[in-house]
C-alpha positions in Angstrom: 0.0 0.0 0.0 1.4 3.5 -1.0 2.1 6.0 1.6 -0.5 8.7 1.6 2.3 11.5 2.3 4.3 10.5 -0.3 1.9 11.3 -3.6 1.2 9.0 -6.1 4.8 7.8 -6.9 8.8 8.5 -6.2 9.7 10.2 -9.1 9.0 13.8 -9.1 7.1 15.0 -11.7 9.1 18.2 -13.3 10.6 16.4 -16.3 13.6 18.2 -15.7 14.0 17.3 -12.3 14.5 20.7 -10.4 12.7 21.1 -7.4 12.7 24.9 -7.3 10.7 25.0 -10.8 8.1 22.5 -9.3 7.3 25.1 -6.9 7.3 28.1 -8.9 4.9 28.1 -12.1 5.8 31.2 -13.4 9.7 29.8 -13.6 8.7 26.9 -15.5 7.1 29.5 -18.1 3.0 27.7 -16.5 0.5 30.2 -16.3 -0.9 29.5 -12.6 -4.5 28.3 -12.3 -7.7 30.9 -12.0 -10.3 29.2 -9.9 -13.4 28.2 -11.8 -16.0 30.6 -11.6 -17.9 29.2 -7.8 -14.8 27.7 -6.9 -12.9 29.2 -3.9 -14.1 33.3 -4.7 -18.0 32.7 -3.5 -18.4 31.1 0.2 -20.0 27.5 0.3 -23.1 27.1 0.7 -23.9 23.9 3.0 -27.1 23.4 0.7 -25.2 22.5 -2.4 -26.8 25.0 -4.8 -25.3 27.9 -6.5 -23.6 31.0 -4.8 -26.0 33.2 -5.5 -29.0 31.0 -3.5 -30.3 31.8 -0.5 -31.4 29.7 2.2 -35.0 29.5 2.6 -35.0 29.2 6.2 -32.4 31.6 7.2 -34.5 34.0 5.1 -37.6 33.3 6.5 -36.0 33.6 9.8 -34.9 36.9 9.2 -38.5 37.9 7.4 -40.4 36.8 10.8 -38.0 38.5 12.6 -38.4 41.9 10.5 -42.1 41.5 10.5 -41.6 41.4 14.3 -39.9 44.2 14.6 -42.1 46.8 12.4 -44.8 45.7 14.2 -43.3 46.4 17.5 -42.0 50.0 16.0 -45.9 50.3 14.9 -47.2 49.5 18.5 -44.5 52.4 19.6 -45.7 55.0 17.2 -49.0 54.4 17.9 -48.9 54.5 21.7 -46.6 58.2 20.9 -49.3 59.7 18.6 -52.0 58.6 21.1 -49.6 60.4 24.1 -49.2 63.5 21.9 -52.6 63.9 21.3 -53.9 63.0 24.8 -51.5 65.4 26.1 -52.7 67.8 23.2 -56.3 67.4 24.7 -54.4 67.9 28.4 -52.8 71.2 26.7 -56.2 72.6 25.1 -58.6 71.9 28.2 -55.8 73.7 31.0 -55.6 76.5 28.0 -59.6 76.6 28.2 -59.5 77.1 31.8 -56.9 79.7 32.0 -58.9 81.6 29.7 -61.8 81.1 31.8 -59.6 82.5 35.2 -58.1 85.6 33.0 -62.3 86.5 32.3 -63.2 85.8 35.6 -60.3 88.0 37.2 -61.2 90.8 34.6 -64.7 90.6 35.6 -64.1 91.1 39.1 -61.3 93.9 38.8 -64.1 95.8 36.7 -66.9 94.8 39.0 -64.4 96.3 41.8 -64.4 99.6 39.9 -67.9 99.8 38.8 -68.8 99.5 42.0 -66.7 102.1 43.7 -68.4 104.4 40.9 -71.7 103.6 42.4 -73.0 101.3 39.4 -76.6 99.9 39.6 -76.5 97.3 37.3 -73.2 95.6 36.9 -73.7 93.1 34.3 -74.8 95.7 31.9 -72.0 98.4 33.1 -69.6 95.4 32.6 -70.9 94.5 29.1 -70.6 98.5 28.3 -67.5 99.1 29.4 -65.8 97.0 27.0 -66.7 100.0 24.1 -64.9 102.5 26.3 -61.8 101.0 26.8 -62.4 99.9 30.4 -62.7 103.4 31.6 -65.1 103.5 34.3 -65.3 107.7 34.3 -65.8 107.7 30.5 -68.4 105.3 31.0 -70.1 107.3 33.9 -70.2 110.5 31.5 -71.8 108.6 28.4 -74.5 106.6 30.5 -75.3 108.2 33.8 -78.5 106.0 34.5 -76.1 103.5 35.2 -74.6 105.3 38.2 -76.6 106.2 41.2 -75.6 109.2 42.9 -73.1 108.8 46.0 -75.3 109.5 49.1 -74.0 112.7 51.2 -75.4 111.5 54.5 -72.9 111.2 56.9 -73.6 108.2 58.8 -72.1 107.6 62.3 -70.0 105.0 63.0 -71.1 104.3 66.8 -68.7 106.4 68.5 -68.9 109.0 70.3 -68.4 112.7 68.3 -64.8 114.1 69.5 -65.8 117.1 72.0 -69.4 116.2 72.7 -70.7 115.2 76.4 -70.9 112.4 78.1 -73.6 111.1 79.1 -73.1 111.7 83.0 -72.4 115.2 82.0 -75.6 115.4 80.1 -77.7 114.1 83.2 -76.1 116.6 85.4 -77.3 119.0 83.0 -80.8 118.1 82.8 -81.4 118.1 86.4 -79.7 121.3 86.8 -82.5 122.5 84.2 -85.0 120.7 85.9 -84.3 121.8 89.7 -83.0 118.4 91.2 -80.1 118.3 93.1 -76.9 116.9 91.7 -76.0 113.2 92.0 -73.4 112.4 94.3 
């Protein structure tokens, strides 16, 4: 039996006999060997088809995998768009309301100054002021029916008036007038 190291025989196969030229192709005036086309230049595929194939379940692997994954990033875009718009709902509605306040504090600051004016009807004052600017003395001029006039009665307070008697002065007084004798 032939050694497997050895080749197929003893003699070497230049004709000539030179080792050196064996090696080298170019030396010995051979043209070295291009690989076949799919030989060596295209990785080998374990399924024994061309180069260019691809394998089916690799591919459909990577398919169910894709599909996966575009309908996770779907879920994600979704649940974003319904945030944004929730929070654009959120944004509107706290708008809405501040709008509301700004009114409300309007109305009072002008129902404040109506009413120091003496204004009867405030609603309609309010609603009137709005053509003059907010000025409540521009207002007064143009519609006085809608202005009582300030009452000049001085009203007391329920003290006593600075210099006026007492009331154990005012007794004395009276009994003085009346001829009684004075209280001890």
């Amino acid at each position: 039996m032939a050694d497997p190291t050895k080749g197929e025989g003893t003699e070497p196969q230049d004709p000539k006999g030179g080792e050196a030229n064996a090696q080298d192709p170019q030396q010995s005036g051979q043209q070295p060997q291009d690989p076949k086309p799919g030989e060596g230049s295209q990785p080998h595929d374990p399924d024994g088809g061309e180069g260019n194939t691809v394998n089916a379940h690799k591919y459909e692997r990577d398919m169910a995998n894709k599909d996966k994954e575009i309908e996770s990033l779907k879920a994600q875009l979704k649940e974003l768009t319904d945030a944004k718009a929730a929070s654009g709902d959120q944004t509107a509605q706290l708008r809405k309301e501040l709008d509301e306040m700004k009114q409300s504090l309007a109305d009072e600051k002008a129902n404040s100054a109506l009413s120091k004016a003496g204004c009867i009807d405030l609603d309609l004052a309010r609603t009137a002021l709005a053509a003059y600017d907010g000025d409540v003395d521009k207002l007064k001029e143009a519609k006085p029916y809608l202005f009582s006039e300030p009452d000049k009665t001085h009203r007391s307070t329920g003290g006593r008036p600075a210099g006026g008697a007492t009331n154990d002065e005012q007794l004395e007084h009276y009994r003085k007038v009346a001829g009684l004798p004075a209280k001890k």
